[in-house]
N, C-alpha and C positions, 0 to 999 in steps of 0.2 A: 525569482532571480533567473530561472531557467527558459522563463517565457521572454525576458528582459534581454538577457542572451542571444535569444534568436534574431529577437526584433521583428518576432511575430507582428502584422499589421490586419486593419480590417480587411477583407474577404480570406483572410488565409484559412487553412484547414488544420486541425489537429484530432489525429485519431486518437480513441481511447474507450475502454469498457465505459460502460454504464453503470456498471456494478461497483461505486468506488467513493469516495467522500468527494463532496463538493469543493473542497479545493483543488482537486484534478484538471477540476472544468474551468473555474474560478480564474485561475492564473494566466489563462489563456484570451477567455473571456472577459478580464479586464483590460486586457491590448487591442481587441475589436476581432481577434479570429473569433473562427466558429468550429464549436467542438461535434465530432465526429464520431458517434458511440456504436461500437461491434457488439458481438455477441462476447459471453464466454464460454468455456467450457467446462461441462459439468462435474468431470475431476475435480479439476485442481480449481475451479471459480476466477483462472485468468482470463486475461484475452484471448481469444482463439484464433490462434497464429494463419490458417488455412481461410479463415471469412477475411482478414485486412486487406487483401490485395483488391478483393470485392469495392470495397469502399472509399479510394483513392481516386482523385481527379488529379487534374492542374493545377490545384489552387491547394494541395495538401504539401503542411511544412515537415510535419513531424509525428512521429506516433509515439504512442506516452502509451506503455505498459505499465501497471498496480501488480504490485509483489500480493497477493491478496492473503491473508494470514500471515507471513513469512515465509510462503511456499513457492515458487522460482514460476517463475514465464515460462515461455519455449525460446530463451532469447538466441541462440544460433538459427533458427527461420527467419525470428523478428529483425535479424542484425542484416540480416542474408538480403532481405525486401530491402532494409533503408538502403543499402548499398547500392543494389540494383536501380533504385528510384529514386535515389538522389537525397533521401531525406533523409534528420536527425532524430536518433532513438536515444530519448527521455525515459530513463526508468523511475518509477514511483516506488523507491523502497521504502517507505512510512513505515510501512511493520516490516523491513525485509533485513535489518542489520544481523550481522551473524551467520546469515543464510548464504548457501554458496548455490552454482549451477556447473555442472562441470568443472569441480574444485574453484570458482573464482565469483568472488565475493559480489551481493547483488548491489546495485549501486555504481559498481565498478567495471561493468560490460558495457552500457549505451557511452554514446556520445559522453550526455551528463545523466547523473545520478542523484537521486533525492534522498534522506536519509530524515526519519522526525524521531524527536526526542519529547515527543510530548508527554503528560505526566500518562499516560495510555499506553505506551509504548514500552521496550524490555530493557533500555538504559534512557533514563531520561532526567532534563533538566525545568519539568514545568513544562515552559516552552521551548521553542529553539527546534535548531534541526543544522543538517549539513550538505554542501553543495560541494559534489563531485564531479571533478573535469579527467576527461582522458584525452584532451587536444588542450596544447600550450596555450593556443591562441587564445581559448577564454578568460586564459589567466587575468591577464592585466585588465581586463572590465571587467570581472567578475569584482576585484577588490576597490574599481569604484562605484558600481553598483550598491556595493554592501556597505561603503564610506559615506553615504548620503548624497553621493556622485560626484567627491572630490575623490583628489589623489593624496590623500592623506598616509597611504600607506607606504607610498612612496618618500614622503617628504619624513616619515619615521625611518626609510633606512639611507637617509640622506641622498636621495638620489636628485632631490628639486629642495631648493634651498626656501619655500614656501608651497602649503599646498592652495587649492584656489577649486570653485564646481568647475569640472569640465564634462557632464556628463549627465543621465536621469542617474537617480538611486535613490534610496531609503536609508534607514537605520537598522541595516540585518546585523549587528554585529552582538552576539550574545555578551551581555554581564559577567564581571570576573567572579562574581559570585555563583550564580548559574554555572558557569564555565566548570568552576572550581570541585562544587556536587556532581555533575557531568563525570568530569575528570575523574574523582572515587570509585566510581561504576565502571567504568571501563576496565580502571584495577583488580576490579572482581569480575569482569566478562564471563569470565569461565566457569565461577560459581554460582552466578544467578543463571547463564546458558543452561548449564545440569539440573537444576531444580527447577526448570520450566518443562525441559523435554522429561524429568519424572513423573511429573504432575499428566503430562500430555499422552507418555506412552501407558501411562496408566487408564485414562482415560481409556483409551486406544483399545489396550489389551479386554477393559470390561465391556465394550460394546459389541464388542469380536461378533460373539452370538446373535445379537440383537440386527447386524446388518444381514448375517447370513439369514437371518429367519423374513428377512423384508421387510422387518420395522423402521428401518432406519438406514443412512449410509453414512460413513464414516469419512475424513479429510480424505486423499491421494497424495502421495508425496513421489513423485518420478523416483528410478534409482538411481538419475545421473544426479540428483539433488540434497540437499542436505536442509532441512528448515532451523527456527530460530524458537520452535512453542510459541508464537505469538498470541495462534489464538486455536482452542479447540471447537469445533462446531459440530452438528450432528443436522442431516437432511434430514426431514420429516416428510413423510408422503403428500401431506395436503396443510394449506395454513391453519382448518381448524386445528388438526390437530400440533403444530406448530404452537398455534396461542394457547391452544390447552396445557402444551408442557411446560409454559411460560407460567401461564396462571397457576399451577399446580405448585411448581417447583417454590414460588412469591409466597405461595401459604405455609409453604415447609421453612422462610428464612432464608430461600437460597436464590440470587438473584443471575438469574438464568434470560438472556436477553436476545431480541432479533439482532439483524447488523442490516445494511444500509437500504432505504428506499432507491430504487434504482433509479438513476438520474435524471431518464431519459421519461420515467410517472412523475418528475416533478414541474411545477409551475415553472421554473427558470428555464428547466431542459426542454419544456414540449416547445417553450418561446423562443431560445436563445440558438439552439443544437438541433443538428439531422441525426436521423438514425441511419443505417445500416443494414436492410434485413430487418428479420420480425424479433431478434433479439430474446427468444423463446427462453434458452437459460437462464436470462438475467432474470427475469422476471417470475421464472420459479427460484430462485438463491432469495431472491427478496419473501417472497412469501414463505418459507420454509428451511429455512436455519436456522437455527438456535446456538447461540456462544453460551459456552458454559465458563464457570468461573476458572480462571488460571492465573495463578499468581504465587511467589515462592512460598509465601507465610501461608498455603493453606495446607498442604503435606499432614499438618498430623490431623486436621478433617474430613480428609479426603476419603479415606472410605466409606465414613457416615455421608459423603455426599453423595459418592457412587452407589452404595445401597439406595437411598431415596431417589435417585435419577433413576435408576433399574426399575423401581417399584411401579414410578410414573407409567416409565415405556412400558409394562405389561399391561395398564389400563386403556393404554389410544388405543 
């Protein structure tokens, strides 16, 4: 919707990491722009606010920052560029709801804001997700966009005495069912929020040792920032030993996994997207992360899982 918004068209530009799921790219990519991948940075695993200015022509619309974990951008640089240059900043908060960056909520800094609700995600509805506007003007095509590109939503608050297409759009509008589970969650925001960052700063607190001693490096979380637990990860020096924690951890029960091939090593990306620079971080995050499990129901397992993860790390 946020690509449909623009009215992105073939030769346009949209910046964005590499480091990120395929619908980043995808959404862009299905209106004929061409996706434009930075580096990140090895903190936080975002875009790296100081290489984008690098990667801008003429032909660039937009730059599309990934909240990656739930962990905040640099978005006062990123806001700082679009203004300067004319462009709209799309943020990608898939895992970012909950999470603030200088007390304000991610999602709700760019232009527009992405928000998923998948069953992966820390309130979710299956599928779905939500689109946020901080300019009026997207209002009224946003809601026919989502109406299948009628004004349906208008002719419900009697403003057009029929509605009729006047527009592109789809069927974005979630189920009252869906809605409905959505909706429960929310109610508990605060209690599923605390039992993810339990799970997370415990996590945290046991590898303490294990980064100081060079085994390992632990998330970053800025102090102007606040995150949501989305997701706990651990750097690993090299991918053997990456695939070894995986394989070790699979024999023990406990299903400890990598996260995303970097866009820009895939068939789609080497054909479809330019890069940026040599993109050096990205392509160490892809080989050498490991997500470990987080999720509220696992708290009374969790230190038999921290012992067995601990056990691992002293074997690489």
């Amino acid at each position: 919707m946020a690509a449909l918004l623009l009215q992105v068209r073939p030769g346009d530009e949209v910046v964005m990491p590499s480091f990120t799921f395929p619908s980043t790219a995808n959404a862009f990519l299905l209106r004929g722009a061409k996706p434009v991948f930075v580096d990140i940075r090895p903190d936080t695993m975002n875009l790296d606010e100081t290489l984008v200015e690098a990667a801008l022509t003429r032909k660039t619309k937009a730059l599309v920052p990934v909240h990656y974990a739930g962990i905040p951008a640099e978005m006062d640089a990123l806001g700082a560029l679009a203004r300067r240059r004319n462009l709209v900043l799309i943020e990608d908060a898939a895992q970012g709801i909950l999470s603030t960056y200088k007390k304000r909520f991610l999602g709700t800094i760019g232009d527009i804001g992405t928000i998923s609700f998948h069953e992966t995600k820390i309130l979710i509805s299956g599928e779905g997700g939500a689109l946020l506007l901080n300019d009026k003007k997207w209002i009224d095509r946003a809601e026919i966009l989502r109406e299948k590109g009628t004004d349906r939503s208008r002719f419900f608050r009697g403003e057009v005495d029929k509605y009729t297409w006047v527009d592109f759009g789809s069927s974005y509008v979630q189920s009252d069912i869906l809605a409905a589970f959505l909706w429960s969650q929310f109610e508990r925001s605060g209690s599923i929020l605390a039992a993810r960052l339990k799970i997370w700063n415990a996590y945290h607190k046991a590898f303490d040792a294990f980064e100081r001693s060079g085994r390992i490096r632990r998330p970053t979380v800025p102090g102007h920032c606040t995150h949501n637990g989305h997701i706990y990860y651990l750097v690993l020096p090299d991918r053997r030993r990456r695939d070894a924690f995986i394989r070790r951890s699979k024999e023990k029960g406990i299903h400890a996994i990598f996260h995303y091939v970097p866009l820009h090593q895939s068939r789609m990306g080497s054909r479809f997207c330019r890069t940026s620079g040599r993109l050096e971080h990205t392509v160490q995050a892809g080989e050498r992360i490991v997500r470990l499990p987080i999720w509220p129901g696992l708290r009374p397992r969790l230190g038999r899982v921290i012992e067995i993860f601990s056990k691992i790390l002293k074997t690489l």
